[in-house]
ZATI-691758 format. One record per atom (N, C-alpha, C, O): residue in three letters; x, y, z. Coordinates in steps of 0.02 Angstrom, whole numbers, padded with zeros to 5 digits, always signed. Layout:
<recs>
ALAXYZ...
</recs>
This chain:
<recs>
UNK+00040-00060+00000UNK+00000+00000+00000UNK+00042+00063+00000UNK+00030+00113-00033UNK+00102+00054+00047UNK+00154+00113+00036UNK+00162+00132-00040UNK+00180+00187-00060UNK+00148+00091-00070UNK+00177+00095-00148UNK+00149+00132-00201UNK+00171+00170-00244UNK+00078+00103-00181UNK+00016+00136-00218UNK+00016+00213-00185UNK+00017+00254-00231UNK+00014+00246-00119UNK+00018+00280-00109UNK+00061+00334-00118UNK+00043+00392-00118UNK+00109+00319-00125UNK+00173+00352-00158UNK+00158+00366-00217UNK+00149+00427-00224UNK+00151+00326-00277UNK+00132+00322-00338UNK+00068+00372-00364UNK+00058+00407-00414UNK+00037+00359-00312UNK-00022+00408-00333UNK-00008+00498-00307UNK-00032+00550-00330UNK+00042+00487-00252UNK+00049+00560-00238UNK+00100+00597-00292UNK+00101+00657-00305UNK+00147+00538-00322UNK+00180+00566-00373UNK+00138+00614-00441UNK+00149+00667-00470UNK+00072+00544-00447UNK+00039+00578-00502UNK+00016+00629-00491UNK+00018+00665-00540UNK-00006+00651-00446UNK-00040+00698-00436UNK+00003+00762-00431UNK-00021+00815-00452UNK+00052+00761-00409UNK+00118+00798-00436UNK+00101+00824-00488UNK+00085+00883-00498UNK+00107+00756-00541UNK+00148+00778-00604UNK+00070+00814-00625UNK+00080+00871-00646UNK+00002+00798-00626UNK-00021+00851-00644UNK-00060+00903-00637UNK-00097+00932-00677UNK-00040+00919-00557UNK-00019+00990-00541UNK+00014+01039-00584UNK-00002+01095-00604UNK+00080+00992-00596UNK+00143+01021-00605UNK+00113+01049-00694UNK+00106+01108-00710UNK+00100+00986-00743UNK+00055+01009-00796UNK+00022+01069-00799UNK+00046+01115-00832UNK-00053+01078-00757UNK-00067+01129-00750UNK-00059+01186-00748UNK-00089+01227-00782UNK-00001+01199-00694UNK+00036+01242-00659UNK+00067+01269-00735UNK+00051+01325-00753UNK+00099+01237-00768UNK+00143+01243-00821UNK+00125+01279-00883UNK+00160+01318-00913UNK+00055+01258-00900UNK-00012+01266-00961UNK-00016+01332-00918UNK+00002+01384-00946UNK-00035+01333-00860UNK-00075+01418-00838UNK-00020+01468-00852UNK-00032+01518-00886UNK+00039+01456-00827UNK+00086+01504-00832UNK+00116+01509-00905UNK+00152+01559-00911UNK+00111+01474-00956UNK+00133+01465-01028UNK+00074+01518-01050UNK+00086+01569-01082UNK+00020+01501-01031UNK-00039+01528-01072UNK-00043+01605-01051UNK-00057+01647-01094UNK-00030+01625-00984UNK-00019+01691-00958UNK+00026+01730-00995UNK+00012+01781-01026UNK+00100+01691-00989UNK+00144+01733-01010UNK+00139+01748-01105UNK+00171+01796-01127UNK+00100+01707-01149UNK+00099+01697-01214UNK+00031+01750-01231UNK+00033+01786-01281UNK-00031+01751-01184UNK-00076+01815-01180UNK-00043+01899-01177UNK-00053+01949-01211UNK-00004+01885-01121UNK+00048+01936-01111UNK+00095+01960-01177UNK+00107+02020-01183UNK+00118+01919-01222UNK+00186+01939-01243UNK+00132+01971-01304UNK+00142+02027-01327UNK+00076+01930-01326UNK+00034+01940-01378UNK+00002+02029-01384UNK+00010+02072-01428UNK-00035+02031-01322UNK-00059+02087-01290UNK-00018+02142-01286UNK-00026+02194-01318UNK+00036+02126-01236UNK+00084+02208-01213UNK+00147+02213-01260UNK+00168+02271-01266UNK+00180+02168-01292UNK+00233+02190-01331UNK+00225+02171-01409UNK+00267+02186-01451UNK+00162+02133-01426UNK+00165+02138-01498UNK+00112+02196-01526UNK+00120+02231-01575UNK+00053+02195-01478UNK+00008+02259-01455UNK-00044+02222-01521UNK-00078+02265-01550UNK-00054+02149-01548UNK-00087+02135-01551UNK-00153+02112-01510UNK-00151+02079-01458UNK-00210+02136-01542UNK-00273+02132-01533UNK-00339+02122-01574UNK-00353+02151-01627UNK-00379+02069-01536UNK-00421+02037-01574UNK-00500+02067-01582UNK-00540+02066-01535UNK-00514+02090-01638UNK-00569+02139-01659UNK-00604+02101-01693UNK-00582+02059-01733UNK-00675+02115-01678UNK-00727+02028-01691UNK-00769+02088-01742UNK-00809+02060-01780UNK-00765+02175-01750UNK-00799+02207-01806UNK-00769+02266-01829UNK-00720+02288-01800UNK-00791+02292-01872UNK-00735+02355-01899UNK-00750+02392-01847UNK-00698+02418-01825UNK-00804+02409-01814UNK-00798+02455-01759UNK-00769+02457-01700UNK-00788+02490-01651UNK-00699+02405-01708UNK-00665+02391-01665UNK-00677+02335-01601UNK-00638+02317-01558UNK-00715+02324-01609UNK-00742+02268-01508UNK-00704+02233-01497UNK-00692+02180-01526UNK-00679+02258-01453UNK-00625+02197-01430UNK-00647+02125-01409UNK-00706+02114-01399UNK-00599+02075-01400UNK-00605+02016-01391UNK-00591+02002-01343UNK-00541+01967-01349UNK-00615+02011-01253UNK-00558+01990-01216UNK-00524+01931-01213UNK-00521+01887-01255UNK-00491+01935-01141UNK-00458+01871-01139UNK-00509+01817-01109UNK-00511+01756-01114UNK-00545+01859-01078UNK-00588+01841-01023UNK-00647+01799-01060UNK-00687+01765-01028UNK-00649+01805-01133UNK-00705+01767-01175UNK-00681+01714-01191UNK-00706+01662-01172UNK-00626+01714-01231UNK-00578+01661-01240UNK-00575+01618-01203UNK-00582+01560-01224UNK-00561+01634-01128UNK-00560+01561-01083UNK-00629+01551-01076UNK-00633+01490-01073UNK-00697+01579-01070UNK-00752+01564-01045UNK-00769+01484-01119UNK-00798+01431-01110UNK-00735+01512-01182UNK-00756+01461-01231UNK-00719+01399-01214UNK-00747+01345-01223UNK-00644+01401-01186UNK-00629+01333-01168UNK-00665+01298-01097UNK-00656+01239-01081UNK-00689+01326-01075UNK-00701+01338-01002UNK-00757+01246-01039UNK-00735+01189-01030UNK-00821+01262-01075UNK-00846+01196-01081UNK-00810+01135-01099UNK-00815+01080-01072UNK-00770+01154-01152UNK-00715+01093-01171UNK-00685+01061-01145UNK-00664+01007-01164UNK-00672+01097-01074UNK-00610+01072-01012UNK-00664+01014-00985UNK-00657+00954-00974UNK-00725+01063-00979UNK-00748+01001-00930UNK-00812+00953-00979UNK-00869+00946-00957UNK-00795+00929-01034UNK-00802+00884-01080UNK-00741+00835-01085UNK-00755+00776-01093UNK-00675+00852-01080UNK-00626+00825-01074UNK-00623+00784-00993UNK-00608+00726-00978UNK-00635+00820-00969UNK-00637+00772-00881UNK-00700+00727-00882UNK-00698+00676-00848UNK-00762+00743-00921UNK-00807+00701-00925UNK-00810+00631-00961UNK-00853+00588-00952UNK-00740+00628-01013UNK-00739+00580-01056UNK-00669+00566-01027UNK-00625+00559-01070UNK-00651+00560-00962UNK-00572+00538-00942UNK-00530+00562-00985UNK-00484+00524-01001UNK-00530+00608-01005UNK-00468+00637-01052UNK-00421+00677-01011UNK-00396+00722-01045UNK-00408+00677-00972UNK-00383+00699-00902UNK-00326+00748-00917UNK-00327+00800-00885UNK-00261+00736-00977UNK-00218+00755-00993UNK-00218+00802-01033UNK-00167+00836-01042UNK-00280+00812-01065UNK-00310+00862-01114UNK-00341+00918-01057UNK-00324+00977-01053UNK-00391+00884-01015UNK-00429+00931-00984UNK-00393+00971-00922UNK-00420+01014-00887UNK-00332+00948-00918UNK-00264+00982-00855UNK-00272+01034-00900UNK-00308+01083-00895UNK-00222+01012-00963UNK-00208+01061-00997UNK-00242+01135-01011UNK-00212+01188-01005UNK-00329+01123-01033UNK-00368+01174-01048UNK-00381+01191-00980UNK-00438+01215-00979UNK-00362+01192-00934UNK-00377+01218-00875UNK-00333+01255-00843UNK-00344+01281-00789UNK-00276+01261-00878UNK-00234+01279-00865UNK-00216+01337-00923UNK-00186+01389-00910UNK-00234+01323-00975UNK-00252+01371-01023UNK-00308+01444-00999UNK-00295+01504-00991UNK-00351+01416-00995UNK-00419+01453-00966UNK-00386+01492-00886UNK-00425+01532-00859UNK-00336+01483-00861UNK-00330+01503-00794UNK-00276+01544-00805UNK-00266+01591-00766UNK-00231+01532-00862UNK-00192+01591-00888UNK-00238+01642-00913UNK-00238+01691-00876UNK-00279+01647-00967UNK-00333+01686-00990UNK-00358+01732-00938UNK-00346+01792-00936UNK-00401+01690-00889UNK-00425+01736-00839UNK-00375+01775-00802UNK-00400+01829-00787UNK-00298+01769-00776UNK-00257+01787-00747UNK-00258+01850-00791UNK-00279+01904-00769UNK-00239+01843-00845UNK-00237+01884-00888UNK-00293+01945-00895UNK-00273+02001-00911UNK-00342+01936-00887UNK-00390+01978-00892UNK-00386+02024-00810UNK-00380+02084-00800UNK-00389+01980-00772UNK-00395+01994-00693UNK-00331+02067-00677UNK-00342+02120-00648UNK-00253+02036-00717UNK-00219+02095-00733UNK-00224+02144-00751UNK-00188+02188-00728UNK-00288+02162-00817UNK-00297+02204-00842UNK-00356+02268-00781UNK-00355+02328-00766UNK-00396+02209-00766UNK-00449+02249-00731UNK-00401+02289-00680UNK-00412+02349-00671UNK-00358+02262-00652UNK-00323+02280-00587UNK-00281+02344-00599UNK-00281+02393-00562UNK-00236+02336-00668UNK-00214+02381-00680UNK-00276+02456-00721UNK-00275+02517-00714UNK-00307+02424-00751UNK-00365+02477-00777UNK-00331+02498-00857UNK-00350+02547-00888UNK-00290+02460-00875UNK-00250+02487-00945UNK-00277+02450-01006UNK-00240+02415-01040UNK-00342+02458-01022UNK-00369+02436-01092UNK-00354+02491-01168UNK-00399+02507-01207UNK-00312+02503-01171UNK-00279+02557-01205UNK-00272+02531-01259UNK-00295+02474-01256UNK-00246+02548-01327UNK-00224+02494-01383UNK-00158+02468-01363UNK-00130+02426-01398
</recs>
């Protein structure tokens, strides 16, 4: 039982550690997109922005379609995606800089 127990605390590690990895990839890649390429996503000529904050709400079902069908390694991932996104947005509100 030591064994299994071990084994399972490892997994759970590793996808933490996944997660952890996807949120902060997806943060910093929102970021580089956003503040230093100063690209931005306009859904009409009259400009509307796209937040970030929509973006994750659309993976937001997928993630948990992926945990519903044991896809576990997929659905870390988009969850970790979606939690960069929101980070990302949460930055913006905080700072108040929706500027181009």
């Amino acid at each position: 039982m030591v064994e299994s127990d071990r084994s399972r605390r490892n997994g759970n590690g590793s996808k933490f550690l996944r997660f952890a990895l996807t949120a902060v990839a997806s943060y910093g890649a929102t970021r580089f997109f956003a503040d230093f390429l100063h690209l931005r996503l306009y859904v009409t000529h009259q400009r509307i922005h796209l937040h970030h904050f929509l973006l994750g709400l659309v993976l937001t079902p997928l993630t948990w379609i992926a945990f519903e069908n044991d896809r576990k390694t997929e659905a870390e991932l988009l969850a970790g995606a979606v939690t960069g996104l929101f980070l990302s947005e949460i930055k913006q509100l905080i700072l108040e800089q929706w500027g181009p």
